[in-house]
C-alpha positions as CSV (number, residue, x, y, z in Angstrom):
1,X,107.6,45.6,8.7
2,X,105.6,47.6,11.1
3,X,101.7,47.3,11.0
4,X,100.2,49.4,8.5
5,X,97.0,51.6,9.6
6,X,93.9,50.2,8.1
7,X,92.9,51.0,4.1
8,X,90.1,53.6,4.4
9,X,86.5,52.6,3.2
10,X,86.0,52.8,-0.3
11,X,83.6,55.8,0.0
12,X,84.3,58.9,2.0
13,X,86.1,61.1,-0.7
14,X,87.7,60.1,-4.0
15,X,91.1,59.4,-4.1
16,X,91.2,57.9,-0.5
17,X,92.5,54.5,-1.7
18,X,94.8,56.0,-3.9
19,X,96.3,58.3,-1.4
20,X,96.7,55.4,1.0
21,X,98.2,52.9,-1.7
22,X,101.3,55.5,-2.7
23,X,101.9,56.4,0.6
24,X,102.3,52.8,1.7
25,X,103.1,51.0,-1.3
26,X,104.0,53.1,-3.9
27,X,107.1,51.7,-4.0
28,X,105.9,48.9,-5.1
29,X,103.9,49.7,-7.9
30,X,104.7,49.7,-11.9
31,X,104.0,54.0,-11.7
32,X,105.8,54.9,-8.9
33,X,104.1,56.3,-5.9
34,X,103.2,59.7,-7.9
35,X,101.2,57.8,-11.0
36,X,99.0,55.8,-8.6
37,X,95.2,55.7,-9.4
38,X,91.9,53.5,-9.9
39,X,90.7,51.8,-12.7
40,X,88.0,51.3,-13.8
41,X,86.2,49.1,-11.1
42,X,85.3,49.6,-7.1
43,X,86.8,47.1,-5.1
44,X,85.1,45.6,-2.1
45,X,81.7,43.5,-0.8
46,X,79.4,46.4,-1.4
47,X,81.0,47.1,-4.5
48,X,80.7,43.5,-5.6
49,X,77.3,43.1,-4.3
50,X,75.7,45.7,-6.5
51,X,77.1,44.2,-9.8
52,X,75.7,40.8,-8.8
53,X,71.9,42.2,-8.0
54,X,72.7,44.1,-11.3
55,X,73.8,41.3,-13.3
56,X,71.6,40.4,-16.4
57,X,73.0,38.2,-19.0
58,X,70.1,38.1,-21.3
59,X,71.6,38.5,-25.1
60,X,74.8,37.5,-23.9
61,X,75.5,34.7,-26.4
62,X,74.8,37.7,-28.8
63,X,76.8,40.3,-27.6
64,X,79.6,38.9,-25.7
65,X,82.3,39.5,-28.3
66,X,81.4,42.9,-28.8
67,X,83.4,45.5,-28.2
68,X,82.1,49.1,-29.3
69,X,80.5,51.1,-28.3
70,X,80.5,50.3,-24.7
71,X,76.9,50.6,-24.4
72,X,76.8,47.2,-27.3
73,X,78.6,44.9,-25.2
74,X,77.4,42.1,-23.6
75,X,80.3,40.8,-21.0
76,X,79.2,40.7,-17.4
77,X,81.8,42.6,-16.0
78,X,82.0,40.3,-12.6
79,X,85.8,38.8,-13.2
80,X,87.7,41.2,-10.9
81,X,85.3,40.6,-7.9
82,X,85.7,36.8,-9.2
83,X,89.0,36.7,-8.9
84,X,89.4,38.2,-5.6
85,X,87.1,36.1,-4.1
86,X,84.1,39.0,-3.2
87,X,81.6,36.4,-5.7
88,X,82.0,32.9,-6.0
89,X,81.4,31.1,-9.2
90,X,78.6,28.8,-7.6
91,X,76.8,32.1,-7.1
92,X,77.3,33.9,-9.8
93,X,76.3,30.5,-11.4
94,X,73.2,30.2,-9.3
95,X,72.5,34.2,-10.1
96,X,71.3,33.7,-13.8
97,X,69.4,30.6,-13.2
98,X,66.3,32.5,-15.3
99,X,68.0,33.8,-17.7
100,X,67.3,32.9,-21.4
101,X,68.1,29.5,-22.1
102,X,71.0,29.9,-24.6
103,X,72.7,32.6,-23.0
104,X,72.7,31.4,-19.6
105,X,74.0,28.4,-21.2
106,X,76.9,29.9,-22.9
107,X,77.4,32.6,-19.8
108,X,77.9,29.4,-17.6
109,X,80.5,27.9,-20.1
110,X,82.6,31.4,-19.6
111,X,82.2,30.3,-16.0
112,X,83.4,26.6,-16.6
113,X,86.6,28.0,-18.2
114,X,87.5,30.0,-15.0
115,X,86.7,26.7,-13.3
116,X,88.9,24.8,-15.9
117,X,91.6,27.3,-15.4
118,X,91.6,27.0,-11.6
119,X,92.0,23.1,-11.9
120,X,94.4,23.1,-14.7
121,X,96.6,25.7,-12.2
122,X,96.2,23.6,-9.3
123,X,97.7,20.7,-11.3
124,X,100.5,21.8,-13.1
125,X,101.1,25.1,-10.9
126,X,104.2,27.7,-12.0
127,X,105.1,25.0,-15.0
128,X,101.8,26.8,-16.4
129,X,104.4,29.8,-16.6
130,X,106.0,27.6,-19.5
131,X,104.4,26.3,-23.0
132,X,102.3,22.9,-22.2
133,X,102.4,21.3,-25.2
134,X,104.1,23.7,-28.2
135,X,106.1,26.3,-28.7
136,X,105.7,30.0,-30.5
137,X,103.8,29.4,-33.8
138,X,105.1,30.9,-36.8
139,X,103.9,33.1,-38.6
140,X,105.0,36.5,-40.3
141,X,107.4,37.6,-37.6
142,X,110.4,37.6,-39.6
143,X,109.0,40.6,-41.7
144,X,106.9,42.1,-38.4
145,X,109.3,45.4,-37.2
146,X,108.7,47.8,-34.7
147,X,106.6,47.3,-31.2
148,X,104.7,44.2,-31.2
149,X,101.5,46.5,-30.3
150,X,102.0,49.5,-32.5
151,X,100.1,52.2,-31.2
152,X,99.5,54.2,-34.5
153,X,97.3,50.9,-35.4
154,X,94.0,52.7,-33.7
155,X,92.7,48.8,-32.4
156,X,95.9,48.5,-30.9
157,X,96.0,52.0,-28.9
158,X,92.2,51.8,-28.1
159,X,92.6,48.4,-27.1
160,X,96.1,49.1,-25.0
161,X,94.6,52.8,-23.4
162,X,91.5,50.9,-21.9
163,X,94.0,48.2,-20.9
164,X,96.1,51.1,-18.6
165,X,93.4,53.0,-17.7
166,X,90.9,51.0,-16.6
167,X,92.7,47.7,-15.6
168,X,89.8,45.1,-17.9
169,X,89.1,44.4,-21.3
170,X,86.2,42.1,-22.7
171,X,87.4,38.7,-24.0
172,X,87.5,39.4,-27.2
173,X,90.3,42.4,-27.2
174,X,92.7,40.1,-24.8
175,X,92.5,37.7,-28.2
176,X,93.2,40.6,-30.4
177,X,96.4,42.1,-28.2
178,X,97.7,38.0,-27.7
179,X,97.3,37.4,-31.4
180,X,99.0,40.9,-32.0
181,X,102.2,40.2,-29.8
182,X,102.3,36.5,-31.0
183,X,101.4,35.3,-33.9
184,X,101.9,38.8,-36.2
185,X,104.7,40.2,-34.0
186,X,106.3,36.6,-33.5
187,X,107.1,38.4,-29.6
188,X,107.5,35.8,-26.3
189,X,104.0,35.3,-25.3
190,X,105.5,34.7,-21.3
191,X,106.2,38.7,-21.6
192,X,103.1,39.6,-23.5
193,X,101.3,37.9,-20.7
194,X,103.4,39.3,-18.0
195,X,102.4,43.2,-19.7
196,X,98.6,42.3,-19.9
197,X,98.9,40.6,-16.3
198,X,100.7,43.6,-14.6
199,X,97.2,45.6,-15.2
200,X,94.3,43.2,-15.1
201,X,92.0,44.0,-12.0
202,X,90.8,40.2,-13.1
203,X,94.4,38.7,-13.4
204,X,94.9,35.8,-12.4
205,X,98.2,33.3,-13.8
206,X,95.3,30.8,-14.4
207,X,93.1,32.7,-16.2
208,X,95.6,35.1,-18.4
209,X,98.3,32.3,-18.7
210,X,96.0,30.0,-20.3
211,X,94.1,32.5,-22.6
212,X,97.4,33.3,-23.6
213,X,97.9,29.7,-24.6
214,X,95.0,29.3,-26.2
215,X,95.8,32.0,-28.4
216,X,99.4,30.7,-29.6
217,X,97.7,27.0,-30.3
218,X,98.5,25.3,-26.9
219,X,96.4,22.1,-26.7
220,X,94.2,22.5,-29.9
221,X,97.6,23.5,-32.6
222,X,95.8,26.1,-34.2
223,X,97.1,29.5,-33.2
224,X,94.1,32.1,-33.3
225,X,94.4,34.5,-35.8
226,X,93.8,38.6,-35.2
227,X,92.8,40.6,-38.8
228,X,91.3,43.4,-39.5
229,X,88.0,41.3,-40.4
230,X,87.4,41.3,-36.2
231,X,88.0,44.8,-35.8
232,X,85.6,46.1,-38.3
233,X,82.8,43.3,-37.0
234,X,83.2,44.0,-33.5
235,X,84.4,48.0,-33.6
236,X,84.3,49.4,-37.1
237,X,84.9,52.9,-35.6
238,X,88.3,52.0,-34.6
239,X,89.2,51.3,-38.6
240,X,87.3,54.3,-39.6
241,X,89.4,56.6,-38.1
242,X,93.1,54.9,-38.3
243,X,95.6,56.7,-40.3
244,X,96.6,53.0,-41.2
245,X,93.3,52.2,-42.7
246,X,94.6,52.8,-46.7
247,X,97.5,50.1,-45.7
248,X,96.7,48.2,-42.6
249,X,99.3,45.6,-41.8
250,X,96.6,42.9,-40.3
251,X,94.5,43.1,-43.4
252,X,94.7,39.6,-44.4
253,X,94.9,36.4,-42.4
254,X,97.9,35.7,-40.8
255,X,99.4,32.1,-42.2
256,X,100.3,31.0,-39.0
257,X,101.5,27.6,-38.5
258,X,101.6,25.5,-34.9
259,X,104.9,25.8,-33.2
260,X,107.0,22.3,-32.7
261,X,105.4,20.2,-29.5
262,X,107.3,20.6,-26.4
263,X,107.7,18.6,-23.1
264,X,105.2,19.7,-20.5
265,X,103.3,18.3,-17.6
266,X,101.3,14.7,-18.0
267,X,97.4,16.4,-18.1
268,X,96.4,12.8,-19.0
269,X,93.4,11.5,-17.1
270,X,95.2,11.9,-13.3
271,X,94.0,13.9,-9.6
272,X,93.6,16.6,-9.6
273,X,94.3,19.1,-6.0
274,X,91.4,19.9,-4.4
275,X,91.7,20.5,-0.6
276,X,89.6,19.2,2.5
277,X,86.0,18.7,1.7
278,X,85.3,19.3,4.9
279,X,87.1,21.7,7.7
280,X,90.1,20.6,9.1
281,X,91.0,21.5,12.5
282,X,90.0,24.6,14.5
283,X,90.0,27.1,17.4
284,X,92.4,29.6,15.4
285,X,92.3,33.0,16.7
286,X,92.8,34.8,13.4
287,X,91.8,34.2,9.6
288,X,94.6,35.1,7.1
289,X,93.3,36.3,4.0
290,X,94.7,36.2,0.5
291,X,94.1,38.2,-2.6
292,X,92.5,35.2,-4.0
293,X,89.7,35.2,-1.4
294,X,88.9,39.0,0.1
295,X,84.7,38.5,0.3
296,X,82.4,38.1,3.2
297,X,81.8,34.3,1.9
298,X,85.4,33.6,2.4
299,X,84.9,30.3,4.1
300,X,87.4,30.9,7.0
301,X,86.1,34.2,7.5
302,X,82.0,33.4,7.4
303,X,82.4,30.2,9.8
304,X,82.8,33.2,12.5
305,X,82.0,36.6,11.8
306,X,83.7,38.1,14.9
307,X,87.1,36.3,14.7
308,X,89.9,39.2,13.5
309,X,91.7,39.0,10.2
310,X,95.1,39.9,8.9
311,X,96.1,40.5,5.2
312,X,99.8,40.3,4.5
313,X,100.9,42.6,1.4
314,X,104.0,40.6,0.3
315,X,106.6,42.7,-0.2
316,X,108.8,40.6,-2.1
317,X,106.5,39.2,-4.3
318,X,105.3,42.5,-5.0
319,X,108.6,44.1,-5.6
320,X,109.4,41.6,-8.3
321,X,106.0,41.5,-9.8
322,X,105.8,45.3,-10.5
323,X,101.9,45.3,-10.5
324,X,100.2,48.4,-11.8
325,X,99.1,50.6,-9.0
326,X,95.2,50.4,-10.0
327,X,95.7,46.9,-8.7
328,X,97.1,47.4,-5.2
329,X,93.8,50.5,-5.1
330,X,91.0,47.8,-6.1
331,X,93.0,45.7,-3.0
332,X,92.9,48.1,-0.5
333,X,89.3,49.3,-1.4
334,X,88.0,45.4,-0.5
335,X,90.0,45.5,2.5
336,X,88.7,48.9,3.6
337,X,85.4,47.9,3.4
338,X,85.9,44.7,5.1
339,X,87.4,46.6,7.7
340,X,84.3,48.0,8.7
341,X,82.6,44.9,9.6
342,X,85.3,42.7,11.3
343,X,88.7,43.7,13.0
344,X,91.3,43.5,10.5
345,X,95.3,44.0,11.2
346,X,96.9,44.9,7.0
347,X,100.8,44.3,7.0
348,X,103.4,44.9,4.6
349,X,107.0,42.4,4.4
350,X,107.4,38.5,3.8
351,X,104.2,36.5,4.5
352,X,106.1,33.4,6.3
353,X,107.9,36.4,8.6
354,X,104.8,38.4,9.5
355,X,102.9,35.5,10.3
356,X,104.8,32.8,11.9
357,X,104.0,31.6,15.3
358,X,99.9,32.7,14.7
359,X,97.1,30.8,15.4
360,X,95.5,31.0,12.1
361,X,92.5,29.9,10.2
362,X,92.7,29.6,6.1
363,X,90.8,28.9,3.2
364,X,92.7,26.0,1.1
365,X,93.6,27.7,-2.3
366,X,94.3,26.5,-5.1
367,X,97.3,28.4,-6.2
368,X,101.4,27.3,-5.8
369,X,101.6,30.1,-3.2
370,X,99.4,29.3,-1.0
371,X,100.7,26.0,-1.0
372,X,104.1,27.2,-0.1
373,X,103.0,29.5,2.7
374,X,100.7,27.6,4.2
375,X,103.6,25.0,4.6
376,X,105.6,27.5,6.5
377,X,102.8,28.7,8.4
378,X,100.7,25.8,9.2
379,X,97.5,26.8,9.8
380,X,95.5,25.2,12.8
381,X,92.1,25.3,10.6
382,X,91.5,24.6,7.3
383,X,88.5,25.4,5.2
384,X,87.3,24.1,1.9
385,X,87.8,26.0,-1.2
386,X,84.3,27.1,-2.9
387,X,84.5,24.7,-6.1
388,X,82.1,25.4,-9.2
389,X,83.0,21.4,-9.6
390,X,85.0,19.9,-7.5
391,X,88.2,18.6,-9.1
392,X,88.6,14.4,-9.5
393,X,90.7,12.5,-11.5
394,X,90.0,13.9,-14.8
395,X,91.7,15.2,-18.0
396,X,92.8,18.4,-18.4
397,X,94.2,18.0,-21.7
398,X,91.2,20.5,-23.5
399,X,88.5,22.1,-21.8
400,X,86.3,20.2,-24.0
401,X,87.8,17.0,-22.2
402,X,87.2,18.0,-19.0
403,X,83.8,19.9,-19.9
404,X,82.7,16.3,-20.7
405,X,83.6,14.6,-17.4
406,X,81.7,17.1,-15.4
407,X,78.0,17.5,-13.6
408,X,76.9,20.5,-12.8
C-alpha cells in the first residue's frame, strides 16, 4: 500500500482523528467509514501523561466495583494507555507508592493480573482463544430466549451503551455482560468476548480472554454468577427505573454448574517466554512500533530519540478483526502525537510485505504476532520487554499460584 500521510496531533480541532481514520481506514472498521468517532478516552503520551500525574487511588479497595454514578467509582482509568504501551505497569506500580496501605495494596493486585495475563498469553498464545480447562457451564440456558444481552433489561442497555460509546467499562460491568451472555444466556463465550473485544480501547486477547474465563469457571470451576443483587449494590438507579423491575429475569442466583474439563495447554510449573534481558544486536536505522507498545518509554524507541519510526496498520488482520472505529481513532491520536517529536512513516497493507528488507529495531513482545512477524522480518536489534515480574518457570495454573511465586 502506498504510504499514508501522517495521523494529525490529537489537538488542533475535534474530529481531526476521526476525519483521518475514515478516510484511510474506514473500511476497515466495524461502522463503516461514515459511523467513525472517539470514545471515550484521548489517545497519546500527553494524553497518557496527565492521567498518570492525576492518578490517585486512595479508597480504591472501597470503591473499585462501583459503578454509579460515575462520580462514585473508584477504577483508575489507566488500562487503555496500559495496553498500548504509553504507561508501563512498573510505573504505574511505582506511581502510587504513597498511597494508603490497603488500597495500593489491592490497586497493585489489579496490576499483577495484567501481569498474570501477559505471562499466561505468552505461554499458551492463540490456544488462550479456546477453553483451558472446561467447557460452557450450565446453567438456565435451555429456558434463556431472546438476545443474550437484552436491551429492555436497563443494566444490560446501560452497561452495553457505555460499552459502544465510549469503548471502557469498570471491572465490575465486564462480569455482569460475561455472566449475562454465559451463564444465564448459555451463549459461546469466544463470541461474547469477540463483541466486548471489538470495542475495548483496553482490549487486549490477554486481558479480555481470560476475564472471560474467569467468569465461565476456567481454573477455579465456579462460574461467576450475575443477579440483580449486584446491580442494585453497585447501581440501584439502573433497577429503579427498568420496565422489568416487577419481573426481572436475574432476580435470583443463577444455579450454575462447572462445565465438563477439557484438554488444554500443560500450565504446570514450566518457562515461561520472556525475551532478551538485555539488548540484542544493534545499529537499525528504524524502530517498528506495534499497538502493544506506542509510548515514548517504548524501549526501542527511548534507546535513541532521533532514530525514525514506522507503524504498520495491518490490513489483513484488521479486515478480519472488524475493530470498532473508536479504536483505530485512540491509535492514530498516539501516533499523531508521537509524530511530533520523532519522524514517523504510518502504512497501511501486510506487516511482513511493508517491512521486509528494513533495518529495524523492536521491542520483544509478548504476544503470538509479534512472534510471527518478527520471524519474517528479523529485526537487527532487539529490546527487552518492560516486565512488572519477569516471567521464570512458574505456574500459571491460578493467579493465586503464580501470585505466590513472585517478588515484587
Amino acid at each position: 500500500m502506498p504510504l499514508l500521510p501522517a495521523p494529525p496531533p490529537p489537538r488542533p480541532h475535534a474530529g481531526a482523528a476521526e476525519a483521518w481514520v475514515a478516510e484511510h481506514l474506514g473500511d476497515l472498521t466495524l461502522e463503516g467509514p461514515d459511523g467513525v468517532v472517539a470514545g471515550g478516552f484521548r489517545g497519546g503520551q500527553a494524553a497518557a501523561d496527565a492521567a498518570l500525574a492525576g492518578l490517585d487511588v486512595a479508597g480504591y479497595a472501597r470503591r473499585r466495583s462501583q459503578v454509579l454514578p460515575p462520580s462514585a467509582r473508584g477504577a483508575s482509568r489507566m488500562s487503555p494507555y496500559l495496553r498500548h504501551g504509553l504507561l508501563t505497569l512498573p510505573a504505574v506500580w511505582s506511581a502510587v507508592r504513597s498511597a494508603p496501605q490497603q488500597d495500593r495494596s489491592r490497586y497493585r493486585d489489579e496490576l499483577l493480573w495484567a501481569e498474570y495475563a501477559r505471562h499466561l498469553y505468552a505461554r499458551v498464545g492463540t490456544a488462550n482463544g479456546q477453553a483451558l480447562r472446561r467447557e460452557q457451564p450450565s446453567a438456565g440456558a435451555a429456558v434463556w430466549t431472546g438476545e443474550p444481552w437484552p436491551q429492555e433489561m436497563a443494566c444490560m442497555a446501560a452497561v452495553t451503551d457505555e460499552l459502544h460509546r465510549d469503548g471502557w467499562l469498570v471491572n465490575q460491568t465486564r462480569m455482569w455482560l460475561a455472566s449475562q451472555w454465559t451463564v444465564r444466556a448459555g451463549a459461546d463465550w469466544r463470541v461474547g468476548e469477540q463483541e466486548m473485544y471489538a470495542h475495548l480501547l483496553d482490549g487486549s486477547r490477554a486481558s479480555n480472554r481470560l476475564g472471560w474465563q474467569w467468569t465461565t469457571g476456567t481454573g477455579s470451576g465456579k462460574a461467576y454468577g450475575f443477579s440483580r443483587w449486584q446491580v442494585e449494590k453497585r447501581a440501584p438507579s439502573l433497577c429503579r427505573r427498568c420496565p422489568l423491575a416487577d419481573r426481572c429475569p436475574v432476580q435470583e442466583w443463577p444455579d450454575a454448574q462447572p462445565g465438563p474439563a477439557v484438554d488444554g495447554p500443560d500450565l504446570g510449573r514450566g518457562p515461561v517466554p520472556a525475551g532478551p534481558a538485555e539488548v540484542e544486536g544493534g545499529g537499525a536505522e528504524e524502530v517498528w512500533l506495534t499497538a502493544e507498545s506506542l509510548g515514548d518509554d517504548d524501549p526501542a524507541l527511548a534507546s535513541d530519540p532521533d532514530r525514525p519510526a514506522v507503524f504498520v496498520f495491518d490490513e489483513p488482520l484488521l479486515r478480519r478483526l472488524r475493530l470498532s472505529g473508536k479504536r483505530l481513532v485512540f491509535l492514530a491520536e498516539c501516533l499523531g502525537d508521537l509524530a511530533e517529536r520523532r519522524p514517523l512513516e504510518v502504512r497501511r497493507g501486510s506487516v511482513a510485505d511493508e517491512l521486509a528488507g528494513r533495518s529495524l529495531a523492536a521491542t520483544w513482545t509478548p504476544v503470538p504476532g509479534w512472534a510471527r512477524r518478527s520471524a519474517q522480518l528479523r529485526p537487527v536489534e532487539v529490546h527487552p520487554w518492560p516486565w512488572l515480574a519477569r516471567p521464570r518457570t512458574a505456574t500459571l495454573r491460578s493467579f493465586s499460584g503464580w501470585r505466590k511465586d513472585l517478588k515484587v
